[in-house]
N, C-alpha and C positions, 0 to 999 in steps of 0.2 A: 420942253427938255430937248437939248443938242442932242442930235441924233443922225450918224453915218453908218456907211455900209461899205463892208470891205471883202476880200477874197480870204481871206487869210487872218484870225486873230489868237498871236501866241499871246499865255498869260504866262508872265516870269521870266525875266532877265536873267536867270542863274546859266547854267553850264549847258542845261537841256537844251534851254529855251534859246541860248544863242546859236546853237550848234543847228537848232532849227530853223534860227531865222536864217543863218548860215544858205541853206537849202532854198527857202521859201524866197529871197531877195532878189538872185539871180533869175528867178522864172518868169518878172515881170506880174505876176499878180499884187495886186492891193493888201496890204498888208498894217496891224498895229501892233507893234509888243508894248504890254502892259507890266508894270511892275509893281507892286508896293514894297513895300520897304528899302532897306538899305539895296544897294546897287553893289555890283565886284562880287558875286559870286560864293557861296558857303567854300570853295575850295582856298580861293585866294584870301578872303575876309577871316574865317574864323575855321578854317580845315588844314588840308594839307599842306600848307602852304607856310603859316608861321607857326604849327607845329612843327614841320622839320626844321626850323631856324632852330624853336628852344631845343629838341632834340641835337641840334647839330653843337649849338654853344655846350649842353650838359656833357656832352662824349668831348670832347677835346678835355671842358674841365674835369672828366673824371677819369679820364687817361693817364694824371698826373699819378696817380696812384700804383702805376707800374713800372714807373719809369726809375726807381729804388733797384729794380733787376738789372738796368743796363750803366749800372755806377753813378747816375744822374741822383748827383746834393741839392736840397734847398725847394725840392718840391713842393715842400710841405709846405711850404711859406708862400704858395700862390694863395690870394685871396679873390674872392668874386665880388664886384661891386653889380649888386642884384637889380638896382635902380638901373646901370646902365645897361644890365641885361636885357633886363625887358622893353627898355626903351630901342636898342635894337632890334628886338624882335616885332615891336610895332613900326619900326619905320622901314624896316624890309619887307613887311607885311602890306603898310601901303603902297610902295611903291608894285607890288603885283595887285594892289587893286588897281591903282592910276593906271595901269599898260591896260589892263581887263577893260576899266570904264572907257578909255580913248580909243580901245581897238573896236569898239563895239557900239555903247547907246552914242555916243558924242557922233558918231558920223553918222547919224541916222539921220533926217528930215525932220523937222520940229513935228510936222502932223503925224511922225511916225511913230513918235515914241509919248505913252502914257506914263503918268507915274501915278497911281491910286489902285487901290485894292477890287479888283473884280468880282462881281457877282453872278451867276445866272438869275435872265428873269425867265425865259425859255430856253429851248435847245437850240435855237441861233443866234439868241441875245442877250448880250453883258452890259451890264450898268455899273461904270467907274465916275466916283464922284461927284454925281447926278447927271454925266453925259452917257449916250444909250447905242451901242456898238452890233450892229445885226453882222454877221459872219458866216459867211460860207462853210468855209471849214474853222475849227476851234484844236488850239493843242494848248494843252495843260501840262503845265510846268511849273507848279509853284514850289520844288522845293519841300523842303521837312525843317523841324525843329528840335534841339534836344527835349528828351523827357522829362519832366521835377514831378514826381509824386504831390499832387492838391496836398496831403498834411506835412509835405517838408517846406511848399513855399511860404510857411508862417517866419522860416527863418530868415528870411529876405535873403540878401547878400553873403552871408554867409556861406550859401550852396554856391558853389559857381558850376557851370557848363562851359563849353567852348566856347559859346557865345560873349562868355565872359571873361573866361582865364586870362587873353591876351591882353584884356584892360585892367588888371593886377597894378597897383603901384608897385607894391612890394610884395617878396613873397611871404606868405603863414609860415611861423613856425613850425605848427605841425596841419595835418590834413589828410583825413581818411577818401580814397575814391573809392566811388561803390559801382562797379560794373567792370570786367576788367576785359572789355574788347580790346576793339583797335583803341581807340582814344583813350582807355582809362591805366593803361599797359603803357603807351607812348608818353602822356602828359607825367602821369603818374611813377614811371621811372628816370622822366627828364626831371621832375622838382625834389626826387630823392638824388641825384647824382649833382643837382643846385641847391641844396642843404638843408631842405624840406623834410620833416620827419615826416614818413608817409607810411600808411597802411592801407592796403588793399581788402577789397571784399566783394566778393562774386556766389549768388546761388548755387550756381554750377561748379560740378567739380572739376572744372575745366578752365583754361583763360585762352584769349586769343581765337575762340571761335574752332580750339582744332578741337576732333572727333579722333582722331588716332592718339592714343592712348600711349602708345611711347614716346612719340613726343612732347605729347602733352608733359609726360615728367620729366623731362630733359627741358622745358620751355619754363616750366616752374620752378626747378629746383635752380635754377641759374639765374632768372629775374627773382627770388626771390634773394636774393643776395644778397640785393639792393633794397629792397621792404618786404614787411612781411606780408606776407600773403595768404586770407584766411575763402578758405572755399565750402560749397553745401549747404549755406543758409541766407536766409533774408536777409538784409539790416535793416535793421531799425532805429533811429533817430529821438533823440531827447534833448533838452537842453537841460544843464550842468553848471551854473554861476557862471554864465556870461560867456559858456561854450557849447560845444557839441558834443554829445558822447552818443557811438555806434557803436549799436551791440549786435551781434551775430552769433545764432548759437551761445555755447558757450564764452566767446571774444568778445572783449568790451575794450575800446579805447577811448579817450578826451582829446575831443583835438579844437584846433580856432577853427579850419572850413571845410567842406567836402565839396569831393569832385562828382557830382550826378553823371556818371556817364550809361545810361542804362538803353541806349540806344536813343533813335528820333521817330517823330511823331509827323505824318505826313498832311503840308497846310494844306487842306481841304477845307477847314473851320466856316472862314469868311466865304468862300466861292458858291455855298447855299445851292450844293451838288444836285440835291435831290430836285429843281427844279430844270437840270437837264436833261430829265428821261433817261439817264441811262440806270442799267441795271448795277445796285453795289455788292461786294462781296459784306463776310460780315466784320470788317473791319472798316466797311465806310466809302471803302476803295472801287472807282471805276473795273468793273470786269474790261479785259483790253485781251490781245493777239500779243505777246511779247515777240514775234517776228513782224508784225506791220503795225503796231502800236494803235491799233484801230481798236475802240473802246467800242465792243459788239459789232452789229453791221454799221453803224452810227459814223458820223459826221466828222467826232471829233475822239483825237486820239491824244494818248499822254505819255509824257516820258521823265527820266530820270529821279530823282529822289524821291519825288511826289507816290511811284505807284508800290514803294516800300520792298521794291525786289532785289535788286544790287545797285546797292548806294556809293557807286565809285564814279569817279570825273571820267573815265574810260567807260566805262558804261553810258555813264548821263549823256556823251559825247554820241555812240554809235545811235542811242536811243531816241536822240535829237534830232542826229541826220534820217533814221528811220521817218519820225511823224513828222518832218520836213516835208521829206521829199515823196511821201504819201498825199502829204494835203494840201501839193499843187500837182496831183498827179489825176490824170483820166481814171488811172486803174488803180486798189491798192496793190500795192506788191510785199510780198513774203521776205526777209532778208534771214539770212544764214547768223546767228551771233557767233560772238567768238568764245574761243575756250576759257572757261573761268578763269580770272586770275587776281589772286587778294596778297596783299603786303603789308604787315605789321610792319614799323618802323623801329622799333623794339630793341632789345640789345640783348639777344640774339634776334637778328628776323625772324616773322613765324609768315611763314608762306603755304598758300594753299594753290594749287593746281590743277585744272582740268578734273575728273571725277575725284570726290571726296571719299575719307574711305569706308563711313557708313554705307556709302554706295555700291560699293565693291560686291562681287557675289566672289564668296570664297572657295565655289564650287568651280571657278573659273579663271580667275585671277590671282597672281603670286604677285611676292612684293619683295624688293629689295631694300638693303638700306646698309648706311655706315656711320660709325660715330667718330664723332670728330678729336677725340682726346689724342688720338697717333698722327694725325694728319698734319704735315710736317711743315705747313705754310701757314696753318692755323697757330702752331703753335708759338712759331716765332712771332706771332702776331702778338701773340696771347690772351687770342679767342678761342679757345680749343673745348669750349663745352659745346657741345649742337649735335644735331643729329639732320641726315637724310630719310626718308622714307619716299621708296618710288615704286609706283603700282604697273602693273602689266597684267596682257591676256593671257594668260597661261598657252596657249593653241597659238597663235601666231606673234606672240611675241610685243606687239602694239602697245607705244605706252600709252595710259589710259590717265595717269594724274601723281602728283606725289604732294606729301606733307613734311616742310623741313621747319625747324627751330635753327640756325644757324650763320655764324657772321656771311657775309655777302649775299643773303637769300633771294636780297633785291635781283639780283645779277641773275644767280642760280634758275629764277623763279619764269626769269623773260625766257631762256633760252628752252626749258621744258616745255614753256608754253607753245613757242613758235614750233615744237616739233610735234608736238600732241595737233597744232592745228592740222601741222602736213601730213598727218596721220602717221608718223614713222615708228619705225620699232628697235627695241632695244638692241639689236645687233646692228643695225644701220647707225643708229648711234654711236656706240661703239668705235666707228671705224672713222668715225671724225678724231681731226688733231683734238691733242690736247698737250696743252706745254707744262713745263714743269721748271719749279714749285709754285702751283696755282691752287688757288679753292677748288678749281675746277675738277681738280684730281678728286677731289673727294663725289666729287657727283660722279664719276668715272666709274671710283670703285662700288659706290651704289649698283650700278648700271651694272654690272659687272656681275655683283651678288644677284639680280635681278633676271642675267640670262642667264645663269647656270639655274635656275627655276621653271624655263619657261621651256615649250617645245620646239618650237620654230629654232633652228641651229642655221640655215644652209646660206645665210645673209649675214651671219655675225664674222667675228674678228678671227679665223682663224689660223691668221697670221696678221703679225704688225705690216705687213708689206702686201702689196698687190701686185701682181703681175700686169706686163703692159699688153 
């Protein structure tokens, strides 16, 4: 059996693992990345990437339906040709895999790069399609998968995931999604806005992952607009003459396919874990340092999607350069993360920030917030249903996180983040510009409502003007 030895072997070409080899390339040690399967990354391939295309095509064409306010005839008469849709959303889709595969495996060294499925046979050695790879150090990267419940996948094709939506020829008439995170909330209100009869269904009586409970009804009652949206129970799957029918609770619908979005399932299957020594939690998963990505005192560390903690490309990115540059390193070293930060793509955005607000202690923290039905930029827009919510320390003031349903959250979401990092406080905020007619105004007046709650006064706005 072929058998080498190296300094360095990443498993998984994904987002992690490049961001790692990122790191580990320039140090001059020896190095392999391995990959199995498809190449181009879950963000570029089958994530972020040509979801926001169908997101992007669905909002332009369901724009068309307000434009009857601004004296604009003959809207109605647009029609969508579905074929070409999706065909654009696959050839923008490769072309961010092509830029992914050419900036990254193509320049590597033929000896550098595997492509076959890794195994452990010990805690230094991996076995890729009968060749035997001893390692210094090991970083695990392989990546996650969507979930299908073992008794849905009797209906083959029928279920789609993201793995599969964007190879759709055409789209179903109708089509139940059952999970209504980030993907099932995005996918699911882009093929109802592209003519897809669509019904949603989630255990939880929640969608989009928030825990703040006024937004939550302001997120619902405004996506639900567009499908119906049933919450609080299981579904459950039958077949029906040649279709689907999902029942929940009381709900039952018939539709041609569902969307499984019930979250991903981290590949550790084939890597035959347990023959690395390390210690698993009970999900299967390497116990690790999420500041030095060091899996126990051990060897070898892992990162991004694979250890199922925050499954974002920003994430997978820092997580990458983390067990990088740990395992070409003398020493491990500790790194700082940054401030949470999540983005529904959705229509309102649902954004979460910095602490959540199950987290909050009410014994200490006040919250601000505004809704968007007056806010004068929104309306012209004629986005005007959303809401703010922004959290602070009651005692000094410090913003600590907020929760919004609303149009530009995208936006909204970066700039609370970057100030939660710099530790700053609501009245320091405050006394930043803000122009007008902007969305911005609407986070202003959050902020606003937020420090007349708080104690700390002697830094806030107590005039629009500062002395020189």
């Amino acid at each position: 059996m072929e058998q080498r030895t190296v300094d360095v072997a990443i498993i998984g070409a994904g987002s992690a693992g490049l961001y790692a080899l990122g790191q580990v390339r320039p140090s001059g040690k020896s190095f392999v990345l391995i990959n199995g399967g498809h190449l181009g990354t879950t963000c570029a391939r089958v994530g972020c990437m040509p979801s926001k295309a169908l997101i992007q095509v669905a909002e332009d064409f369901h724009r068309r339906n307000i434009l009857s306010r601004y004296g604009v005839e003959g809207y109605d008469e647009l029609e969508l040709d579905q074929e070409e849709t999706l065909d654009h959303v696959r050839d923008l889709r490769d072309t961010f895999v092509d830029r992914v595969i050419a900036n990254s495996t193509d320049r590597l060294p033929e000896d550098a790069f595997i492509e076959g499925y890794a195994r452990f046979v010990d805690p230094h050695t991996l076995e890729v399609d009968g060749r035997r790879i001893r390692a210094e150090r090991i970083i695990i990267a392989t990546g996650s998968r969507p979930i299908v419940p073992e008794p849905w996948q009797r209906f083959g094709d029928r279920i789609v995931t993201t793995d599969s939506v964007f190879e759709l020829e055409e789209l179903p008439a109708s089509m139940a999604v059952i999970g209504l995170g980030v993907i099932g909330l995005e996918i699911g209100q882009s093929l109802a806005r592209l003519g897809v009869e669509v019904t949603g269904f989630d255990q939880l009586d929640t969608i989009g992952a928030l825990d703040d409970e006024a937004v939550a009804r302001v997120a619902i009652e405004a996506i639900g607009r567009d499908l119906p949206i049933h919450l609080g129970h299981a579904a459950e799957i039958t077949e029906e003459e040649g279709r689907l029918r999902v029942t929940a609770g009381d709900q039952s619908v018939l539709v041609d396919r569902v969307l499984a979005s019930l979250g991903r399932r981290p590949n550790l299957d084939s890597l035959e874990i347990g023959n690395s020594g390390l210690e698993l939690d009970e999900r299967g998963i390497p116990l690790y340092d999420r500041n030095t990505m060091q899996c126990g005192d051990s060897h070898i560390f892992i990162a991004g999607d694979v250890n199922g903690e925050r499954p974002l490309l920003h994430e997978a990115g820092d997580e990458g350069r983390i067990a990088g540059r740990n395992a070409v390193s003398e020493r491990v070293l500790a790194f700082r993360r940054k401030v949470p930060l999540s983005i529904n793509f959705c229509d309102p955005n649902i954004c979460h920030v910095g602490m959540r607000f199950q987290e909050l202690d009410p014994d200490t923290s006040a919250i601000g917030e505004v809704r968007f039905a007056p806010v004068g930029r929104a309306m012209i827009m004629g986005k005007n249903r959303g809401i703010i919510r922004v959290y602070g320390d009651r005692a000094s003031g410090r913003l600590l996180g907020a929760e919004m349903a609303c149009v530009k959250g995208e936006n909204l979401a970066h700039l609370l983040a970057w100030c939660i990092e710099r530790g700053q406080t609501v009245g320091e905020l405050l006394r930043m510009p803000f122009y007008h007619p902007v969305i911005e105004e609407a986070l202003q007046a959050a902020l606003y409502d937020l420090y007349h709650k708080v104690e700390a006064k002697n830094e806030g706005p107590v005039t629009e003007l500062e002395l020189l």
